[in-house]
N, C-alpha and C positions, 0 to 999 in steps of 0.2 A: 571345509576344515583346512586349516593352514599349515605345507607341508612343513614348516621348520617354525621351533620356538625360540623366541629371543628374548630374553634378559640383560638387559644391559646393566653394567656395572660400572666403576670409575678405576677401579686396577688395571695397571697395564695388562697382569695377567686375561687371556679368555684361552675358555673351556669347549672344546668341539666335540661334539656328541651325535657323528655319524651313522651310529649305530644302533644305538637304544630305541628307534621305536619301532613300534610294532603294526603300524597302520595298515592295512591292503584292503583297495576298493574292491567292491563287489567282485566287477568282472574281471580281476585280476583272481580272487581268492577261486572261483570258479574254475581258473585255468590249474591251479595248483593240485597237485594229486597229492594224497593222503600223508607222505613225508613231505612236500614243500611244505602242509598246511601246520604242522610243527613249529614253525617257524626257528627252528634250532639254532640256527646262528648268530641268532641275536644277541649283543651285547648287555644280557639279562641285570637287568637293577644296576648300574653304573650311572643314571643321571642320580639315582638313589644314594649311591654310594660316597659321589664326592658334594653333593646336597650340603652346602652351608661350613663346607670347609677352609671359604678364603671369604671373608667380607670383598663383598663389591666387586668381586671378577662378574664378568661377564662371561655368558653361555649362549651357546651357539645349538640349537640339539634338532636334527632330523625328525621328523613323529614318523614317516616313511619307513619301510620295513626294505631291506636290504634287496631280499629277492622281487622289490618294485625293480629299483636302479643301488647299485652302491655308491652312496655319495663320496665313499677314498677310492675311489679309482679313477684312471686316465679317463676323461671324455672321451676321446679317441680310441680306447680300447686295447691299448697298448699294457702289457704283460708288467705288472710292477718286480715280478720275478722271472725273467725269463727260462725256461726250462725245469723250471720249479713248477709242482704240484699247485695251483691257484684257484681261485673262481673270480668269472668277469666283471665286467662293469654292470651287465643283467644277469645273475649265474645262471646254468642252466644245472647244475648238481650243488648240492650241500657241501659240508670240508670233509662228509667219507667218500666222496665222489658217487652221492647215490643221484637219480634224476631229483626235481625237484616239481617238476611239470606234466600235466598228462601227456599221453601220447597226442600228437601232431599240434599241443598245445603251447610250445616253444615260443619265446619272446620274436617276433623277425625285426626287422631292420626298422621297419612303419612304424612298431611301438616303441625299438629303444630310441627311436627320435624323438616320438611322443612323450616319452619319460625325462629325456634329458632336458628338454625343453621346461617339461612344466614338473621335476623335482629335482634333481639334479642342479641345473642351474641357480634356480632360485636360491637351494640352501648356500651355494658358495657366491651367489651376489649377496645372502646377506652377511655371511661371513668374512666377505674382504668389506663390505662397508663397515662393520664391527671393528677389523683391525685399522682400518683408516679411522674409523674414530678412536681411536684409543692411543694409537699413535700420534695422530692431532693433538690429543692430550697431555702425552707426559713423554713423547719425542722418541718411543718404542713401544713395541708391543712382544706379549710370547704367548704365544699360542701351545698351547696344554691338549695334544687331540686325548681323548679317552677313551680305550677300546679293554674288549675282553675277550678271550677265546675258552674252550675247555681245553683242559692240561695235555688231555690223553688225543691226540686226532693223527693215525699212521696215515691219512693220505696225504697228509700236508707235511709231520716229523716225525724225527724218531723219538720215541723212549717217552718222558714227561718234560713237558714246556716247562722251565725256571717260573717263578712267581710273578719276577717283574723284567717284561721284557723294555727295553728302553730304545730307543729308533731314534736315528740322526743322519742315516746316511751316509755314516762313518763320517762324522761329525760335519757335515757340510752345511745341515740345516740350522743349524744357532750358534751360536759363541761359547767356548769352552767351558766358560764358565756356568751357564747354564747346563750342560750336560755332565758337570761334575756334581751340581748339588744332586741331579737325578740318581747317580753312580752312588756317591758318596751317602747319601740316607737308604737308600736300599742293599748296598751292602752291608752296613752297618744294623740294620734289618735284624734281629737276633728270631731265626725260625724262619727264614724267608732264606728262595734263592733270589741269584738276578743275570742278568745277563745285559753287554748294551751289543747292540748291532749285531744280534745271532741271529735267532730265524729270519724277525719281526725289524726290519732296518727302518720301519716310516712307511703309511701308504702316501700316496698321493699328494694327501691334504699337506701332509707336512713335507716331503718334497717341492711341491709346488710354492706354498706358500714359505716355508723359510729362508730367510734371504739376509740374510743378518749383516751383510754389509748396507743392507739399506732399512735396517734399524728391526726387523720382522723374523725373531726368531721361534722356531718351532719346532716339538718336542714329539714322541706319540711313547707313550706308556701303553702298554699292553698287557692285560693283568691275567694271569693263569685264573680260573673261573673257583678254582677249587678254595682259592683264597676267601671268599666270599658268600658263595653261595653253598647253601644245604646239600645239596645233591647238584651233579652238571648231567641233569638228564631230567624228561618232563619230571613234575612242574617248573624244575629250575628256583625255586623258594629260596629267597634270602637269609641267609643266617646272620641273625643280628649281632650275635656275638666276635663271629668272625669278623666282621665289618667294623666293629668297635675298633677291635686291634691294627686291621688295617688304616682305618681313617689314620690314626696317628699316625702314621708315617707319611699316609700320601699329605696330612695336612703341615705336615713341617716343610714337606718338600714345596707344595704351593706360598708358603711363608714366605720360603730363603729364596724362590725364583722373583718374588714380587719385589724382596728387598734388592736382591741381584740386579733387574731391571732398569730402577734406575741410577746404576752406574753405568748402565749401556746404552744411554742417551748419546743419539749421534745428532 
């Protein structure tokens, strides 16, 4: 089975989807004790969610389940928040800080080489050849990552996460403009909160790859879970009403980044 699915599209927009799958091999699901096996952290129904909202972007989407490797985080293993509440590049706990692993069944060093090698890598080789093609095509590209958390999580913050958290790195990863159509439709939002650059400032993917003076800007939305979905606890079940409401927003905002784009042909 193939760890990452690719669609290719003809919009400069693409959509990164890190998190949404749910896959783990056998002897991985084996090492997992009764809460890893929850797979809780999962960016539940969000390739579902923004499903057919932009003609022709292109998606980039892990099938790999997090607690395999996290494909936003540093290879290297380097803290995206330092002294901040987090979990790694292989977690070894969930986001209430419970284990995730049976006892002496802990990732070591052998397999998160193993992992980076054959999931990790792969998804972000095919995701910078995506952005080279797309960029080849219309002279930019913006990368859309997609993620979700539940609202309520004290090991990670306090109180309740805003609706739409928005990451830029305090604007470093795209051009102004693109982070203002993000700002700008989600505060305007009527029943929505938002926030840009609070908890959720961009993992990885969109630090690394946004670069926007050389044409490659990148975004990461981070959706409070409750937006969404039925309940944010097993089964985790889609509320399709909820989702109704939301698409429109996120689908105007994918609109106005696509029109944005190419004005920012360099």
């Amino acid at each position: 089975m193939s760890v990452v699915d690719i669609h290719q599209g003809s919009s400069p927009v693409i959509l990164g989807l890190p998190h949404t799958g749910t896959d783990v091999s056998v002897a991985i699901w084996e090492r997992l004790n009764d809460n890893g096996r929850l797979l809780a952290d999962t960016d539940w129904h969000i390739h579902e969610l923004y499903s057919g909202l932009l003609d022709d972007a292109t998606t980039v989407r892990a099938t790999f389940h997090r607690y395999v490797i996290d494909a936003n985080r540093d290879p290297s293993g380097t803290s995206l928040y330092p002294g901040q509440n987090t979990t790694g590049l292989v977690p070894e706990t969930d986001f209430d800080g419970k284990a995730i692993w049976k006892d002496g069944q802990a990732p070591n060093e052998a397999d998160i080489a193993y992992r980076l090698e054959h999931f990790h890598a792969p998804y972000h080789a095919a995701l910078t050849a995506e952005i080279e093609r797309v960029q080849a095509i219309h002279g930019v590209a913006v990368l859309y990552d997609c993620h979700s958390i539940r609202s309520h999580i004290p090991f990670l913050f306090e109180g309740k996460l805003p609706d739409f958290n928005i990451g830029t790195d305090m604007g470093k990863t795209c051009d102004p403009a693109v982070e203002a159509i993000a700002v700008d439709v989600t505060t305007a939002a009527e029943g929505y909160t938002s926030i840009l650059n609070g908890r959720f400032k961009g993992g990885w993917t969109t630090r690394h790859y946004g670069q926007p003076d050389k044409g490659v800007h990148a975004i990461q939305m981070e959706l409070a879970q409750c937006t969404h979905l039925a309940t944010e606890a097993p089964p985790f079940a889609f509320d399709a009403d909820k989702a109704a409401t939301l698409r429109t927003h996120l689908k105007t905002i994918l609109t106005r980044m696509e029109d944005c784009a190419l004005t920012l042909r360099t």
